[in-house]
DOMI-528873 format. One record per residue (C-alpha): x, y, z. Coordinates in Angstrom, 1 decimal, padded with zeros to 4 digits, always signed. Example, Ala and Ser with C-alpha at 12.3 -4.5 7.8 and 13.67 -1.06 7.14 Angstrom:
// residues 2
      X      Y      Z
 +012.3 -004.5 +007.8
 +013.7 -001.1 +007.1
END
This chain:
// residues 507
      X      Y      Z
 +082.4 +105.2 -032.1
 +081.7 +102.1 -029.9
 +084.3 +099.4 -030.4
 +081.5 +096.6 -031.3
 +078.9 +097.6 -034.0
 +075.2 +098.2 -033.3
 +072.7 +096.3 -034.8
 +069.5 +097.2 -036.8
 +067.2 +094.8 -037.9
 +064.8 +095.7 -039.9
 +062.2 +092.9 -040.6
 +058.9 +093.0 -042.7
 +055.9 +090.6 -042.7
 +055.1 +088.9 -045.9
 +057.2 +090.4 -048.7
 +058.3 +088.9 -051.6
 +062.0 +089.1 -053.3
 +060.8 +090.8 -056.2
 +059.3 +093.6 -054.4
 +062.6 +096.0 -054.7
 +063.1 +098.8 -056.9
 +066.7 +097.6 -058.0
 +065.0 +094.2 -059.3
 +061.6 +095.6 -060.5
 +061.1 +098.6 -062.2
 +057.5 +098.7 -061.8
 +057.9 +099.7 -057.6
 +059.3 +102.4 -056.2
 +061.4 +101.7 -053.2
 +064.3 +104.4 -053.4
 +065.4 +104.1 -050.0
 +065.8 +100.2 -050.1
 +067.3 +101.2 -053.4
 +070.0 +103.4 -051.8
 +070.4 +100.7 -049.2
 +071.3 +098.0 -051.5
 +073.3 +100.9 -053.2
 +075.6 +101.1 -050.2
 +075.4 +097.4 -049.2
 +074.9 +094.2 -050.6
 +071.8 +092.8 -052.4
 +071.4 +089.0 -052.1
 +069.6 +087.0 -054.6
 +069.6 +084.1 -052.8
 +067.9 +084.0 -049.3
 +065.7 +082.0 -047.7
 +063.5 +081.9 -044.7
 +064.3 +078.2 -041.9
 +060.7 +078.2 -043.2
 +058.0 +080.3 -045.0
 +055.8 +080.2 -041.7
 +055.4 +083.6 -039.6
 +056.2 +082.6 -036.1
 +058.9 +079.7 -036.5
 +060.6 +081.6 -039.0
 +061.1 +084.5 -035.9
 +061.8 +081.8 -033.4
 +065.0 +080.8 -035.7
 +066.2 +084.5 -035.5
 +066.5 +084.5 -031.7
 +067.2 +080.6 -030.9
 +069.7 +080.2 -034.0
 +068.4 +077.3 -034.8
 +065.9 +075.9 -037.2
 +062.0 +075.1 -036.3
 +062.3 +071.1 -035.7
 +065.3 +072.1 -033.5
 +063.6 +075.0 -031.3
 +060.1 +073.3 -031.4
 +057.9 +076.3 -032.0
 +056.8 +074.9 -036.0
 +053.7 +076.2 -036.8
 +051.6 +079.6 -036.0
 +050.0 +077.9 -033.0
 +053.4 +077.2 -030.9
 +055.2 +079.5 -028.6
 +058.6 +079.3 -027.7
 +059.1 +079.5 -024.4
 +060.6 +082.9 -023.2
 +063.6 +081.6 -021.0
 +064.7 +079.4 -024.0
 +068.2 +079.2 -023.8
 +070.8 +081.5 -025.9
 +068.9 +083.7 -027.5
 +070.1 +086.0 -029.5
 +069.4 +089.3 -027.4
 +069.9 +088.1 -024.5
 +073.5 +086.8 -025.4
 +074.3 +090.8 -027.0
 +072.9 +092.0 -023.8
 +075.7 +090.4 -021.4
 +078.0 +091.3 -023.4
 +077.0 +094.9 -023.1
 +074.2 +095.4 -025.8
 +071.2 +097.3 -024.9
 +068.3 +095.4 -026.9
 +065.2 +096.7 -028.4
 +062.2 +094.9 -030.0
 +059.8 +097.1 -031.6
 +057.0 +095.9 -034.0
 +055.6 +092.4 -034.6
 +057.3 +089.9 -032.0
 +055.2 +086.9 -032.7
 +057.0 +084.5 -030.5
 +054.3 +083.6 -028.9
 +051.1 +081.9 -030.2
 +048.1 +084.9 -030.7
 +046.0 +081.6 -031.1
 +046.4 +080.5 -027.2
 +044.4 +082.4 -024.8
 +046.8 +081.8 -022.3
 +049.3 +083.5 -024.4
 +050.5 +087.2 -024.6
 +050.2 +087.8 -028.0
 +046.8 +086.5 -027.8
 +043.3 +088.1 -027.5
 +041.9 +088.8 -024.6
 +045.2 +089.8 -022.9
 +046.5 +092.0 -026.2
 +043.9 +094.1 -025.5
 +044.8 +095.0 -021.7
 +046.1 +098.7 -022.3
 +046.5 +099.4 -019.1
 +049.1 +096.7 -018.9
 +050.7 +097.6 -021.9
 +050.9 +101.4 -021.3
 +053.2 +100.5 -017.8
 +055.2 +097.3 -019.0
 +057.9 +097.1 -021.7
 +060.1 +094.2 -021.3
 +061.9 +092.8 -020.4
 +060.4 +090.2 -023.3
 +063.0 +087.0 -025.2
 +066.3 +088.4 -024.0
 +065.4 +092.2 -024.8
 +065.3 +094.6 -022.2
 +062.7 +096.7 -024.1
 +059.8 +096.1 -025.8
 +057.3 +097.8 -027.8
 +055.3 +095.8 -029.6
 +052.3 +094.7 -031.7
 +050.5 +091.5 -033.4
 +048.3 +090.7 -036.4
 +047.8 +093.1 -039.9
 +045.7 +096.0 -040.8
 +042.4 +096.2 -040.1
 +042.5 +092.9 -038.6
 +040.4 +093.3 -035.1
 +043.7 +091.9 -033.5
 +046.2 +094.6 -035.3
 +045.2 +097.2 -032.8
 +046.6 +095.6 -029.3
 +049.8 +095.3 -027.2
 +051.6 +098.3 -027.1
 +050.6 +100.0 -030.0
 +047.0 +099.7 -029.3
 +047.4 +101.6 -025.8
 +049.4 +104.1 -028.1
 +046.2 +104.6 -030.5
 +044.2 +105.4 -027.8
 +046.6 +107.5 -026.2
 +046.2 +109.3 -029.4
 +042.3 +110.0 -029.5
 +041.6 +106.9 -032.4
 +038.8 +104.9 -032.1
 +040.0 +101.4 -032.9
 +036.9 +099.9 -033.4
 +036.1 +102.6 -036.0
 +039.4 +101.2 -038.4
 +040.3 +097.5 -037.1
 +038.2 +094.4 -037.3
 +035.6 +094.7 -040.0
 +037.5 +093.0 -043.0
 +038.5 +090.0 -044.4
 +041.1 +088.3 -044.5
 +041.6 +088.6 -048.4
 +040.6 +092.2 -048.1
 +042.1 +094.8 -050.2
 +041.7 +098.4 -050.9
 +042.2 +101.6 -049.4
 +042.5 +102.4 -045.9
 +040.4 +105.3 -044.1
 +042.7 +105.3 -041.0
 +044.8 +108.5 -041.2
 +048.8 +107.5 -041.9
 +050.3 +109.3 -039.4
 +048.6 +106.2 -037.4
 +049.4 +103.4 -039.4
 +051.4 +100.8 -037.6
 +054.5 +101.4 -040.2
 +055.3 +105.1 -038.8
 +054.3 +104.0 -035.3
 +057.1 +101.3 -035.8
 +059.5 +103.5 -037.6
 +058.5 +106.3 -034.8
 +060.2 +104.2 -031.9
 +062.7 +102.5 -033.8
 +063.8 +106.5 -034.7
 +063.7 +107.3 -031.1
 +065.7 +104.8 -029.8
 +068.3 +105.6 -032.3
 +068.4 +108.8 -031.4
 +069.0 +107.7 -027.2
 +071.7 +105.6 -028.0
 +074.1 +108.6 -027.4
 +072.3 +108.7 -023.9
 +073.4 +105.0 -022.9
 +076.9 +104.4 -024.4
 +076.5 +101.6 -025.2
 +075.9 +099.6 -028.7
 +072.4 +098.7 -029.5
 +070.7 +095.9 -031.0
 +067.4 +097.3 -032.5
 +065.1 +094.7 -034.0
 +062.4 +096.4 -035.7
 +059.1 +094.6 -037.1
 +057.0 +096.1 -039.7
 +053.9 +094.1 -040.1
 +053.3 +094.3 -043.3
 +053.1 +093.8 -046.4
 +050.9 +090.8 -044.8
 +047.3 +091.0 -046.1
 +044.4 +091.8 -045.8
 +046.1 +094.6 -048.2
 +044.3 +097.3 -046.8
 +046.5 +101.2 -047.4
 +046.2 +104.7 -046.3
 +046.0 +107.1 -049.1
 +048.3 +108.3 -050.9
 +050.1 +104.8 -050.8
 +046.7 +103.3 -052.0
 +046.0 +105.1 -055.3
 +050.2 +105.2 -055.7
 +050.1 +102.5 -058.5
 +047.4 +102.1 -061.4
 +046.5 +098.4 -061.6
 +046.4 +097.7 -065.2
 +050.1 +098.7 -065.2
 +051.4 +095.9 -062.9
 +051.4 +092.4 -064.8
 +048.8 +090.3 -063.2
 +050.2 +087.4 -061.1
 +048.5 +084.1 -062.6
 +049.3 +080.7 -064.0
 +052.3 +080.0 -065.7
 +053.5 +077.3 -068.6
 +051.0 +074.2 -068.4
 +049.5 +074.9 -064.8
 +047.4 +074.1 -063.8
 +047.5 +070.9 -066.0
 +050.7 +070.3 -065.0
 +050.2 +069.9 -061.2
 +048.7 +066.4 -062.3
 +053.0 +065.2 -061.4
 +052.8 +066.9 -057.9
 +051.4 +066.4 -054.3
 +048.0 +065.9 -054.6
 +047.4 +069.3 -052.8
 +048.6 +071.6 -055.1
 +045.6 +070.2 -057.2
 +043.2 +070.1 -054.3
 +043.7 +073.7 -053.1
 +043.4 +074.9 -056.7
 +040.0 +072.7 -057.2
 +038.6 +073.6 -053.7
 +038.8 +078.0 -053.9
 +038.8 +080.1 -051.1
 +040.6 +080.9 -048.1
 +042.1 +078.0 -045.9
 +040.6 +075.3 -048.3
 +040.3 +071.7 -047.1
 +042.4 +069.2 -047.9
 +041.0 +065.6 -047.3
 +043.4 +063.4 -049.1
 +045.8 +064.1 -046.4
 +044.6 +064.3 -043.1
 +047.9 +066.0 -042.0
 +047.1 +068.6 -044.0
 +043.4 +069.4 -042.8
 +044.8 +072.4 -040.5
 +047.4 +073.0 -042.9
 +049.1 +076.5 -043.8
 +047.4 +079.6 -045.3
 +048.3 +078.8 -048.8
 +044.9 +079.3 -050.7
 +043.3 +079.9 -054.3
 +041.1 +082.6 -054.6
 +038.7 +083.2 -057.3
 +039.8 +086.5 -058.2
 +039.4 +088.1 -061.6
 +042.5 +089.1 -063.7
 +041.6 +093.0 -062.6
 +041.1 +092.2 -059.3
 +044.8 +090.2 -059.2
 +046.1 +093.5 -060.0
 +044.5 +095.8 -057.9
 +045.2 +093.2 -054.7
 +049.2 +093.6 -055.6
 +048.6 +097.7 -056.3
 +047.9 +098.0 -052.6
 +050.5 +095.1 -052.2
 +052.7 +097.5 -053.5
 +051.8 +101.0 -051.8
 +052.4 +098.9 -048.5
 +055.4 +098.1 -049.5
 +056.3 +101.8 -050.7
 +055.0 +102.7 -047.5
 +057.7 +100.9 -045.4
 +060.1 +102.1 -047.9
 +059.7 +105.9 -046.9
 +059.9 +105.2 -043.0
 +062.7 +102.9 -043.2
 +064.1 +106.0 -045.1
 +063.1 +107.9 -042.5
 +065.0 +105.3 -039.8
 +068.3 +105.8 -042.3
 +068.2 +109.3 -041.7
 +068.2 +108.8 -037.7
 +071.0 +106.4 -037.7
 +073.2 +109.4 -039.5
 +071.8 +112.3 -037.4
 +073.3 +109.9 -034.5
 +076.4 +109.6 -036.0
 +075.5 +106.2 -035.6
 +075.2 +105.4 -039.8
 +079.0 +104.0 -040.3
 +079.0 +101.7 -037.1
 +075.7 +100.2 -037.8
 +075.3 +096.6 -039.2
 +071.8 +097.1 -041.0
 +070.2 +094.3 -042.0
 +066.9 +094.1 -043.8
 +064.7 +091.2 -045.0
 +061.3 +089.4 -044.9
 +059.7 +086.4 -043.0
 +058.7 +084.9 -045.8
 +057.1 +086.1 -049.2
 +053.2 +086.0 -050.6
 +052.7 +084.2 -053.8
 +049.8 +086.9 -054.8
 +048.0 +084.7 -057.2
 +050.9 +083.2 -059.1
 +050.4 +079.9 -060.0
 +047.4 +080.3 -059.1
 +048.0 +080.1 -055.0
 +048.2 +083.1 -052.6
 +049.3 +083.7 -049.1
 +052.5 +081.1 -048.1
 +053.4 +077.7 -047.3
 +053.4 +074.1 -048.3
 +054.3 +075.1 -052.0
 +057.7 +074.7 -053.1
 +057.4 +077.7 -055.9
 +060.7 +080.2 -055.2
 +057.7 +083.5 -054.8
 +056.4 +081.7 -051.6
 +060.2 +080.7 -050.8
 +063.0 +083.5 -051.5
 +063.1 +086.7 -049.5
 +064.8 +089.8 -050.1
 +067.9 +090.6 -048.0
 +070.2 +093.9 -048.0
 +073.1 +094.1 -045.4
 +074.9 +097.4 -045.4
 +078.1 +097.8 -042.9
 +080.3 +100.8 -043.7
 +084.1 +099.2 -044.2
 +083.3 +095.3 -044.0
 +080.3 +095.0 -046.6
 +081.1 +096.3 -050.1
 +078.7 +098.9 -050.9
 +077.3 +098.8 -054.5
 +077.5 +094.8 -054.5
 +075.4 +091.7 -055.4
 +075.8 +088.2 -054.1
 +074.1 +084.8 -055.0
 +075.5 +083.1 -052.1
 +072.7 +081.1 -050.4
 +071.7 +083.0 -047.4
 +069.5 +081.4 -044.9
 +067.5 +083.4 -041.9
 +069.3 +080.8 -039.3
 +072.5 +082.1 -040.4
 +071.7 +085.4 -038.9
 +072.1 +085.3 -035.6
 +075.5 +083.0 -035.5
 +076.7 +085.7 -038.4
 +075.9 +088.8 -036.0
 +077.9 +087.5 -032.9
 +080.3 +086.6 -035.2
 +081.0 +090.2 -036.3
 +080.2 +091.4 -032.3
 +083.1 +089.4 -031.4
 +081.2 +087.6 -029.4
 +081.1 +083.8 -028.5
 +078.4 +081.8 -030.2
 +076.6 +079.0 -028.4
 +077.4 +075.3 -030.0
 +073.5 +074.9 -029.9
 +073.5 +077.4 -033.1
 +072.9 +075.7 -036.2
 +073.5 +078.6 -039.2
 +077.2 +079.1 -040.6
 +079.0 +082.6 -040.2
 +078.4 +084.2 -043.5
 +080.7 +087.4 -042.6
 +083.5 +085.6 -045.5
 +080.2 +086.0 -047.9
 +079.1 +089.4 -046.4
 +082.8 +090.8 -046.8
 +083.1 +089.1 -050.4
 +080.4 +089.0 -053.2
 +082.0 +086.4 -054.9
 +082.0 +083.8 -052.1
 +079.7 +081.6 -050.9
 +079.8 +079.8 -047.5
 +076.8 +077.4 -048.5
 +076.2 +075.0 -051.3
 +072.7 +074.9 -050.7
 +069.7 +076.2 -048.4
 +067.2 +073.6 -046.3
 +063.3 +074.9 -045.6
 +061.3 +073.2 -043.7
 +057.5 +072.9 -042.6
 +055.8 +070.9 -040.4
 +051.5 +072.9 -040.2
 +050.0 +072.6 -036.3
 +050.6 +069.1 -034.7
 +050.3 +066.6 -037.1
 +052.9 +064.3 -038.4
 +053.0 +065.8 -041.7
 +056.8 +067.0 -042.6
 +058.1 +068.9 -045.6
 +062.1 +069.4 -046.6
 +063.2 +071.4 -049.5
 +066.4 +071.6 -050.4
 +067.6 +074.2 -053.0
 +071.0 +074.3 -054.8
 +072.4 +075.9 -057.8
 +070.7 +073.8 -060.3
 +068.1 +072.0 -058.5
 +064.8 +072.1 -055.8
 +064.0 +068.8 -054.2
 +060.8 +069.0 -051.8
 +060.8 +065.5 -049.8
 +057.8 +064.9 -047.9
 +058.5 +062.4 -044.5
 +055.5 +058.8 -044.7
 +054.7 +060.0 -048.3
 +055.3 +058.3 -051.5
 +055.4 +061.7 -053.4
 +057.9 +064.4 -053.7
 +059.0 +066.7 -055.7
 +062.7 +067.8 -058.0
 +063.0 +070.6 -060.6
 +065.5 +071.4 -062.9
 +065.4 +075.1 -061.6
 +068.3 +075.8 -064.6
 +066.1 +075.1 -067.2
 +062.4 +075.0 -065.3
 +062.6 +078.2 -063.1
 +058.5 +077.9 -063.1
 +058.6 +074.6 -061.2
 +056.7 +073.0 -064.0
 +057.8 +069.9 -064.6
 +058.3 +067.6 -061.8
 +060.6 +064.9 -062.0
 +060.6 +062.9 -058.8
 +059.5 +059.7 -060.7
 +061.9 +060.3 -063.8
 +064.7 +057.7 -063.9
 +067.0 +059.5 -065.5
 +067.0 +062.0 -062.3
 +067.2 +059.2 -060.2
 +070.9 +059.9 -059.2
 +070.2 +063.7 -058.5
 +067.1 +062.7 -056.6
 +068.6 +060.4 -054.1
 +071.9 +062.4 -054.0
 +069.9 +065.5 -052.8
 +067.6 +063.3 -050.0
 +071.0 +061.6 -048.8
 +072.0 +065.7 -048.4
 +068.7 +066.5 -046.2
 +069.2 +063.2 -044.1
 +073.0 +064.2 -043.4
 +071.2 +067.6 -042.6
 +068.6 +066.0 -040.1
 +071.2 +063.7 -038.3
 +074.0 +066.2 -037.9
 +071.2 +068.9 -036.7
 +070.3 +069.5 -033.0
 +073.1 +067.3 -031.5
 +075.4 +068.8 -028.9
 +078.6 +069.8 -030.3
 +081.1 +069.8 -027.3
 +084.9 +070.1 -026.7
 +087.0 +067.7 -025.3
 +087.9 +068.6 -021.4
 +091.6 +069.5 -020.7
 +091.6 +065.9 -018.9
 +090.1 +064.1 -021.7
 +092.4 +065.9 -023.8
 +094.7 +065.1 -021.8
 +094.5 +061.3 -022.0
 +094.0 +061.5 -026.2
 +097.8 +062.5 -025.3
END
């Protein structure tokens, strides 16, 4: 057994909290089940922010999006930024692995990487793998289904390596497809990622030496397009359609002014032109769908997600075939969830509702974590990587702005936060959203804007009634926004140590 525990990481695109066999009965997802069942399941975790590229920034830098600058789908962060997480477990004698969806750098830029033209370079990709953000290996991909950009990087070359015509099964759908997928399983992007991630488990006895495996599935991020038999795997009219709930959308008369907009102004990536920092806002949307349709979108929702579920059994079985299982931290969660049409909005961001918020999170460590538990300590995604050195023994950089949860990860019963911070700032513009989430309360402050938003989320878990303007939550209001500006001012600032001379003359 190596004397510090390996690392896997295993990290979907998209998926929402109450996609989980142990907290919905209508999925099936027994090996998450069985993961949970020999770990801990927490009911509390949130993303730095429900955004696909800044959220995966925070799990290498440590550090939230305004600190590490990459805050919207358009930035990069820049590959030598300092202490990331990999490269910090690789000089300490980690060999590190990134298979999957990297999306640290824009796929909007040309000049990027992750970007069309350059994705597309198989030659490229077929000779170099890493090293790529502190990893020393790298197999990865960008993008979603049949999206025309899904099929580059490394797994691209690997298609065609394999005989399959890409422009046969990627790039002729839309965005808010859904339905069944003709491209053949075996070459689905899931088992391609569960493929490596399996055979790099299975080396590790090669290189003696502890791994850090960080494995990417990309989905179950629309267009929700399937493979057969995941595709016909759940009848439609049997999962409850997502929709409005109490009063809405009535009720979004005491919010932003967007919530209102997007709803009036269906389709995808609808205009907002009350706010001009919202104009090249999120992917947050309405769609027009019927009730029927709402259902079948979250059947093939849900056959992705059962999808993942047999490969990342599949990964589980690997890790004990390497006799790797009881010296393994695993740790599974999301980017950020998908509201699927409740409340009317689908897709993520700028809503403050917990399905476009909370993600689902399982950490199972033979000996430390409690297998069989459940916590509702706050968890938050930049907690991650200061929580992993922690329990690696190794030293973690004062520019690291997440708490060690190991007290909560050993303990179901305690909690290391009292709350959890999101934040969102869409593309360059001066737009800027905090939401802060405790045990009885979400507050939602929004920086140059005279609204906002507070729920009672005891009484109100819906989000319905919004009391920002309420006097007699005046006190909880301001108490909360005097909590995010402690936040702000204590975040990013250098944390050093007095010098042995300086110390010296405190004597």
């Amino acid at each position: 057994m190596n004397k510090r525990p390996n690392i896997l990481f295993l990290f979907t695109d998209q998926q929402r909290f109450d996609t989980l066999g142990v907290l919905n009965s209508k999925i099936k997802t027994p090996n998450l089940d069985t993961l949970a069942a020999e770990g801990m399941l927490f009911t509390r975790a949130y993303p730095t922010t429900p955004v696909c590229l800044p959220c995966r920034a925070s799990l290498v830098s440590g550090q939230y999006p305004s600190t590490h600058g990459a805050t919207h789908n358009h930035a990069s962060l820049p590959e030598d930024y300092p202490n990331l997480l990999p490269s910090i477990l690789r000089n300490v004698g980690y060999y590190t692995h990134m298979v999957g969806k990297s999306h640290l750098a824009s796929c909007h830029d040309p000049c990027s990487p992750e970007s069309a033209p350059f994705i597309h370079n198989r030659e490229y990709y077929r000779h170099w793998h890493g090293p790529w953000y502190g990893f020393e290996r790298a197999d990865i991909a960008i993008g979603h289904t049949t999206e025309k950009h899904a099929c580059g990087m490394h797994y691209g070359a690997w298609l065609e390596d394999h005989g399959i015509d890409v422009d046969k099964y990627f790039g002729h759908t839309a965005y808010d497809a859904f339905g069944t997928w003709d491209l053949p399983e075996e070459y689905h992007s899931t088992k391609w990622i569960a493929d490596v991630t399996i055979d790099s488990i299975t080396r590790s006895a090669e290189r003696e030496q502890p791994f850090y495996i960080c494995s990417n599935f990309q989905d179950p991020h629309n267009p929700c397009m399937v493979p057969e038999p995941w595709a016909s795997m759940y009848k439609p009219e049997e999962i409850p359609a997502f929709g409005f709930k109490g009063g809405e959308p009535a009720s979004f008369a005491s919010k932003p002014p967007f919530y209102r907009e997007i709803i009036e102004q269906p389709g995808e990536y609808a205009a907002r032109p009350s706010d001009p920092g919202l104009l090249a806002a999120g992917n947050v949307s309405h769609l027009p769908y019927s009730k029927e349709d709402t259902q079948k979108n979250a059947a093939c929702y849900y056959g992705m997600v059962s999808l993942i579920d047999h490969h990342v059994g599949r990964i589980m079985e690997a890790l004990e075939s390497a006799g790797q299982a009881d010296n393994t931290v695993v740790v599974f969660t999301s980017d950020h969830p998908d509201c699927l049409g409740d409340h009317g909005f689908w897709y993520k961001s700028l809503v403050t509702f917990e399905e476009i918020q909370r993600v689902p999170m399982i950490v199972r460590y033979p000996g430390y974590v409690p297998a069989g538990t459940t916590s509702a300590a706050f968890q938050n995604h930049v907690d991650l990587p200061t929580t992993l050195l922690s329990l690696t023994g190794a030293t973690i950089p004062t520019s690291y702005e997440g708490v060690d949860q190991s007290p909560a990860w050993r303990k179901p019963e305690v909690s290391v936060r009292t709350d959890s911070i999101i934040e969102e700032r869409p593309y360059n513009t001066e737009w800027n959203q905090r939401v802060l989430i405790n045990d009885t309360h979400k507050l939602a402050f929004y920086a140059g804007r005279e609204y906002g938003e507070l729920y009672d989320t005891k009484n109100d878990p819906d989000q319905v009634h919004n009391l920002w303007d309420d006097p007699v939550h005046a006190e909880t209001k301001n108490k909360m926004i005097a909590r995010i500006l402690s936040h702000e001012m204590n975040k990013g600032l250098p944390r050093r140590s007095n010098s042995d001379e300086c110390k010296s003359r405190i004597r």
